[in-house]
C-alpha positions as a LaTeX table, in Angstrom:
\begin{tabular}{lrrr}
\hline
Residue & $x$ (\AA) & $y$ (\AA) & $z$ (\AA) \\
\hline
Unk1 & 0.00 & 0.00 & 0.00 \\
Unk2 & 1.54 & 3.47 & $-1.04$ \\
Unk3 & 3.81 & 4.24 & 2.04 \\
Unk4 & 2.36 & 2.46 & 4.76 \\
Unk5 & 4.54 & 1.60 & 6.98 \\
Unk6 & 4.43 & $-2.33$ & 8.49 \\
Unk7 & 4.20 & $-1.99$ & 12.38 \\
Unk8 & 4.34 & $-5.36$ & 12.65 \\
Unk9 & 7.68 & $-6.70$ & 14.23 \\
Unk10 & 7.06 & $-10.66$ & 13.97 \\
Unk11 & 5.89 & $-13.45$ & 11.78 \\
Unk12 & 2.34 & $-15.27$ & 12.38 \\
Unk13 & 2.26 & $-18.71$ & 13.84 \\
Unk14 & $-0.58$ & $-19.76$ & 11.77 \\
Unk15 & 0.34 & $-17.73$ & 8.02 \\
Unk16 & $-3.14$ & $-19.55$ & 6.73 \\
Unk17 & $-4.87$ & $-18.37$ & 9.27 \\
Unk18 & $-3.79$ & $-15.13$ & 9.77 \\
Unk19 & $-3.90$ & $-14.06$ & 6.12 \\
Unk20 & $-7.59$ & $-15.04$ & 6.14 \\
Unk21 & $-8.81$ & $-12.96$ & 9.21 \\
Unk22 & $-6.32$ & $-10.36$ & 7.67 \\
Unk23 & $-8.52$ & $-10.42$ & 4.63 \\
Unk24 & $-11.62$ & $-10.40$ & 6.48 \\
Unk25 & $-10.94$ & $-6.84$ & 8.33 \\
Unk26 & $-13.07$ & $-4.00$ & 7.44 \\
Unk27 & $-10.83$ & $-0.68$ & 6.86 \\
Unk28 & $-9.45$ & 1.44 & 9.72 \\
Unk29 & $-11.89$ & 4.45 & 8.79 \\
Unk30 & $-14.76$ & 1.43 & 9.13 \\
Unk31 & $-13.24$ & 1.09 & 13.20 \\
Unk32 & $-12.82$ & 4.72 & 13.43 \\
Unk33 & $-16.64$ & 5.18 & 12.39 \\
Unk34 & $-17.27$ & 2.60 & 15.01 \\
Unk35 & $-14.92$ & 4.05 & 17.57 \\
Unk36 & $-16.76$ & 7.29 & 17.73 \\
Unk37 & $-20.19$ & 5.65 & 17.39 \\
Unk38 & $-19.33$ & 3.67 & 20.86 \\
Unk39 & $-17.59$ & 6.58 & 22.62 \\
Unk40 & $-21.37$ & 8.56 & 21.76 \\
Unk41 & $-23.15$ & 5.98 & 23.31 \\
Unk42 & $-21.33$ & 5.54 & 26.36 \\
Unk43 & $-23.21$ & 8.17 & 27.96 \\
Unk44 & $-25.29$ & 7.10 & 30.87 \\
Unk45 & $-27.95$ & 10.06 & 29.46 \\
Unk46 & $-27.68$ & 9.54 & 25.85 \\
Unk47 & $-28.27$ & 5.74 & 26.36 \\
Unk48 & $-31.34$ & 6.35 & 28.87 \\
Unk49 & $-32.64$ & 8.47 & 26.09 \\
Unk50 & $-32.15$ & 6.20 & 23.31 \\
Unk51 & $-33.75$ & 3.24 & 25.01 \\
Unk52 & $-36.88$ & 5.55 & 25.74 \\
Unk53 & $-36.49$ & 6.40 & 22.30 \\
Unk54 & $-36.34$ & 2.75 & 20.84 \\
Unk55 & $-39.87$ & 2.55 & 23.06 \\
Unk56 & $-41.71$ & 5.10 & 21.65 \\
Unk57 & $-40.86$ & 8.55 & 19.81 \\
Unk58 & $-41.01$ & 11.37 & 22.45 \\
Unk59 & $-40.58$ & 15.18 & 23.41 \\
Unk60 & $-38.50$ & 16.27 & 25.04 \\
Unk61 & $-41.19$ & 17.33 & 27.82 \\
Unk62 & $-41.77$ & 13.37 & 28.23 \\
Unk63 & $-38.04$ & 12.47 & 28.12 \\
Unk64 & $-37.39$ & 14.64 & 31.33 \\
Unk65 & $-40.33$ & 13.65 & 32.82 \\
Unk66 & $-39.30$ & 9.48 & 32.56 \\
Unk67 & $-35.72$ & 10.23 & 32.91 \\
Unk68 & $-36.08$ & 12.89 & 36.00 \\
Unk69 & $-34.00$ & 15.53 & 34.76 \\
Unk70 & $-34.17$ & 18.99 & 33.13 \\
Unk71 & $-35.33$ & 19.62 & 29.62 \\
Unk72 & $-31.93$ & 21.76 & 28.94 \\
Unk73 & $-29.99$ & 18.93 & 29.87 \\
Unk74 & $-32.28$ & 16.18 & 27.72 \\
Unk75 & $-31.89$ & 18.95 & 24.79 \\
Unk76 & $-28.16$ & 18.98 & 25.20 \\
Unk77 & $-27.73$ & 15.42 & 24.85 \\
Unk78 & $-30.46$ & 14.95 & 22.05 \\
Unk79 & $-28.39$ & 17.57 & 20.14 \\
Unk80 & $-25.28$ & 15.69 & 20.28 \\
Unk81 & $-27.34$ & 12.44 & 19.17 \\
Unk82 & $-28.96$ & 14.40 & 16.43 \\
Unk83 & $-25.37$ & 16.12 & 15.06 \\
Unk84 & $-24.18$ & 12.07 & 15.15 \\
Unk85 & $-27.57$ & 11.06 & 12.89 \\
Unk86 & $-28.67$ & 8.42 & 15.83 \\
Unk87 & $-31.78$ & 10.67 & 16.51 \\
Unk88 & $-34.58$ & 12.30 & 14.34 \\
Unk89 & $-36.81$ & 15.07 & 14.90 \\
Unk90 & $-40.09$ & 16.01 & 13.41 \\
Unk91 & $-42.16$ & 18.95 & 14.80 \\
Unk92 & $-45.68$ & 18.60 & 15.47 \\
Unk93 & $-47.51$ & 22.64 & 16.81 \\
Unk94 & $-45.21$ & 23.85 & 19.69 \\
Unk95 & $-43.58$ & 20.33 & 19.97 \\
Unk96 & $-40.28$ & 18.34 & 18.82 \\
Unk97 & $-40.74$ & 14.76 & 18.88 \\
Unk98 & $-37.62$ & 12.75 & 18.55 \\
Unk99 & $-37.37$ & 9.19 & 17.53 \\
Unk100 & $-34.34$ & 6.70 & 17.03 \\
Unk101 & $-33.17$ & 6.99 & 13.41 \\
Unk102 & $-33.04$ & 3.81 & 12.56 \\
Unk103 & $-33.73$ & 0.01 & 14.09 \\
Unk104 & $-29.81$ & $-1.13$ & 13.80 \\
Unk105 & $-29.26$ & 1.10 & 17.11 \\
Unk106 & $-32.32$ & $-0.48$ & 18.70 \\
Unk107 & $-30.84$ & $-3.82$ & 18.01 \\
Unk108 & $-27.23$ & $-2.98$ & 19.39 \\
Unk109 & $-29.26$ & $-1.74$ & 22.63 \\
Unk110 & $-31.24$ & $-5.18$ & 22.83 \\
Unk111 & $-28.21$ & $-7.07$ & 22.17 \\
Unk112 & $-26.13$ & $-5.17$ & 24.69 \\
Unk113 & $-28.65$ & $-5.49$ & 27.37 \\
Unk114 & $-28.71$ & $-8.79$ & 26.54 \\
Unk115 & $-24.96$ & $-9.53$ & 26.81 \\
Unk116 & $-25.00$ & $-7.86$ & 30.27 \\
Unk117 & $-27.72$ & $-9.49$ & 31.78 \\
Unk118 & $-25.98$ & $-12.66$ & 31.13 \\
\hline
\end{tabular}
């Protein structure tokens, strides 16, 4: 690859092996994507608000209400899930109503409560 530099200071046990895993990694901007994704969601907040989200869409009236804190602080967090496309909003009169953006996130909640539970 044009100038990469091979970090790697010894030779696999297992060449088979490793040159089939090797070929089965996504791309480093792929793990960077996922990086940040992870370090967003390791928010005690901004996952309370994306389970209620993956629940039912809500305001943000109804998020401070079932998470007992203040609506500047739910809007805070909702902004930084919106900027990171994990939220959507729709207004409906005087009222935003936010929902998840899309089921994948739902299903890495499930699966992570799942994994803890266990």
């Amino acid at each position: 690859m044009g100038g990469s530099v091979n970090k790697c200071d010894c030779q696999a046990v297992n060449e088979d092996l490793a040159e089939r895993v090797k070929s089965e990694m996504k791309d480093d901007g792929c793990f960077s994507i996922l990086s940040a994704f992870l370090k967003l969601i390791s928010d005690d907040t901004r996952i309370k608000i994306m389970y209620a989200l993956s629940k039912s869409e809500l305001c943000v009236n109804d998020l401070a209400v079932i998470l007992d804190m203040t609506k500047s602080a739910i809007s805070h967090q909702l902004k930084l899930l919106k900027v990171y496309g994990q939220v959507k909003s729709r207004k409906e009169g005087k009222f935003v109503y936010y929902s998840l953006n899309d089921e994948h996130v739902f299903e890495i909640m499930e699966n992570a409560l799942i994994h803890v539970k266990h």
